[in-house]
N, C-alpha and C positions, 0 to 999 in steps of 0.2 A: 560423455561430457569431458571436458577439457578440463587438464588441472586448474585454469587460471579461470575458468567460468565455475569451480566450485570453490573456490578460492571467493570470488567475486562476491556468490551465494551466501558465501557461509560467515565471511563478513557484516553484510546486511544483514545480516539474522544474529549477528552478534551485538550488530548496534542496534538495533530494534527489541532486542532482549537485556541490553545494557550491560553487556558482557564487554563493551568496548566503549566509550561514552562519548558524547559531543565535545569539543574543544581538545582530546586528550592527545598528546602526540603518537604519532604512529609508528610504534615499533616494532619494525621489521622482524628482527630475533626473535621476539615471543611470538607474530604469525607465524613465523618459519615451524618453531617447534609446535605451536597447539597445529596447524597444518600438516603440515606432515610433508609439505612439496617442495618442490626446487625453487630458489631462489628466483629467475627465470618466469614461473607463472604467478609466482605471489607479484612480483614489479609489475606483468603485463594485467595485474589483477586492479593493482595501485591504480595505474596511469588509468583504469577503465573508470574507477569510481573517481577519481580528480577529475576527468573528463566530465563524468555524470553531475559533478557538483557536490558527493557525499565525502569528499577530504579537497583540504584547502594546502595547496603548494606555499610555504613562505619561503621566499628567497633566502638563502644562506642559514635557514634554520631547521630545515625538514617539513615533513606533513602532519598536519593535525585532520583531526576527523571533525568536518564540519559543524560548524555553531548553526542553529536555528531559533528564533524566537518567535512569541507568541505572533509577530506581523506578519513575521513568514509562512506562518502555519495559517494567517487567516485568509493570505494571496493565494497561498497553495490551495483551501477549499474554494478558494475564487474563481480559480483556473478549473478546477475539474466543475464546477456549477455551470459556466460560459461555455465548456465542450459538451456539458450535457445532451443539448438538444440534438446535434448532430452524431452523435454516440446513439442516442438510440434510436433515431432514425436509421442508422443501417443496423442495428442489433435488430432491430422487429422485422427490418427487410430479410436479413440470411440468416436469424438463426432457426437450426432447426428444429423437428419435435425432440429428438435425441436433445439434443443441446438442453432442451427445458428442460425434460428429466432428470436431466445430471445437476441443475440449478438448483431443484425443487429438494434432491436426494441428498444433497449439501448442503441446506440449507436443513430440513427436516435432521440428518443426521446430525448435525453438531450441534442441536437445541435438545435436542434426546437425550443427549451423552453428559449434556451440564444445566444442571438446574440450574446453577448460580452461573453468572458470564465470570470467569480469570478474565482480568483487562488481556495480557500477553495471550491468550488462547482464542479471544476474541480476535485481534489482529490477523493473526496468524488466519484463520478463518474467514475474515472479508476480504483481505487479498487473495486468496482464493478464489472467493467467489466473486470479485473483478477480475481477475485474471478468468475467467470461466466468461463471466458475462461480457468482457469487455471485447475478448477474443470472438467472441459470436460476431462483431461486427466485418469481421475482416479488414480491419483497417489498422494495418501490422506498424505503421508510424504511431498512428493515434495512441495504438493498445503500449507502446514500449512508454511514450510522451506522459500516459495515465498511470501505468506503472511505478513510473521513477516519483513522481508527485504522491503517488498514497504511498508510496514508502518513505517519500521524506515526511510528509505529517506524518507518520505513527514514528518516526524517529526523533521530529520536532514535540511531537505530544510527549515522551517521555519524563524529562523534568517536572512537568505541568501534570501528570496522568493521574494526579488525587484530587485534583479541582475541576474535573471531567467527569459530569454525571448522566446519567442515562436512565431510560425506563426501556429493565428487558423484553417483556409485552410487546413494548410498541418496536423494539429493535426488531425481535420475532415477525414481528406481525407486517414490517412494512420489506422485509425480505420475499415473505411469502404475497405478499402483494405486489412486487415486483416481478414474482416469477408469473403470477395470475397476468397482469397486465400485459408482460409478452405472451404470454399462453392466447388471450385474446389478443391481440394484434392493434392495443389498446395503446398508440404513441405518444400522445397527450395525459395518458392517466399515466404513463409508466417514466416519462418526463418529469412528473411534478411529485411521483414519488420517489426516483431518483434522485431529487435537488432536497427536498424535507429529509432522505436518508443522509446524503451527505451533508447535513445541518444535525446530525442526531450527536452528536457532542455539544454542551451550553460552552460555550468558547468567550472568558470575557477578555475582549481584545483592545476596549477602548475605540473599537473602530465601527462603522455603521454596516 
């Protein structure tokens, strides 16, 4: 991997861990040193997430690290709800039995490993497993389009992540119901538990 695509990585995981926060300006200096890289790929790391939308260019001021609010966290579940149906229409089409197993082993192992869900351990954990499941489709546009959107809601959830409540049961149980439903080749049941799992935060938005 390239210094300015773990540069890129290692950012995201800094704002998603609040190691870096939304609105905060972006200083070069202290990436350079917690990084450890050249100037060079930390910029071509910059312009990738300005590009992507996760830092805002202000003219004659420098970069801050994107602002998000609860409307935009509720567009963004909206956006991957509308891609649903076509998302798992080709995931049930090409993925394989390997491919389930590894859903199933991911899912089963990280519910093992924590009784209790850490909200940051959780995260970390369902991107994963869209990145697992979403990859199953082959559809290398869709899976980057779906990416960048559950990482900006778990970066938009931040501020808001104590007013975010969940039943871990049902969090459990509709993961593994998602892996059954592609196991059976079930597009309709594995559609409309897709769209209930991404509703599985109570999100009050003021919006319908």
């Amino acid at each position: 991997m390239r210094d300015s695509d773990k540069a890129y990585e290692t950012i995201l995981k800094m704002l998603l861990h609040e190691k870096l926060r939304s609105g905060e300006i972006v200083d070069e200096k202290a990436l350079l040193a917690e990084l450890q890289i050249g100037r060079t790929p930390l910029r071509e790391a910059l312009v990738r997430l300005a590009q992507e939308d996760f830092i805002q260019v202000l003219p004659h001021k420098g970069m801050i690290y994107a602002r998000f609010d609860l409307n935009d966290l509720a567009s963004m579940l909206n956006i991957r709800r509308e891609l649903s149906d076509y998302l798992v229409r080709q995931v049930v089409r090409r993925a394989s039995e390997e491919d389930i197993s590894q859903l199933e082993k991911l899912v089963r192992g990280y519910f093992s490993e924590n009784a209790a869900i850490n909200r940051r351990s959780y995260m970390e954990f369902d991107i994963a497993f869209h990145k697992l499941f979403d990859g199953c489709s082959g559809e290398h546009f869709l899976c980057a389009v779906l990416a960048k959107f559950l990482m900006m809601t778990y970066i938009a959830m931040m501020p808001f992540i104590d007013d975010f409540t969940y039943d871990q049961k049902r969090v459990r149980q509709e993961y593994l119901d998602m892996v059954d439903s592609l196991r059976r080749r079930d597009t309709e049941q594995l559609t409309r538990t897709l769209i209930s799992h991404n509703s599985l935060f109570s999100i009050q938005t003021g919006n319908p």
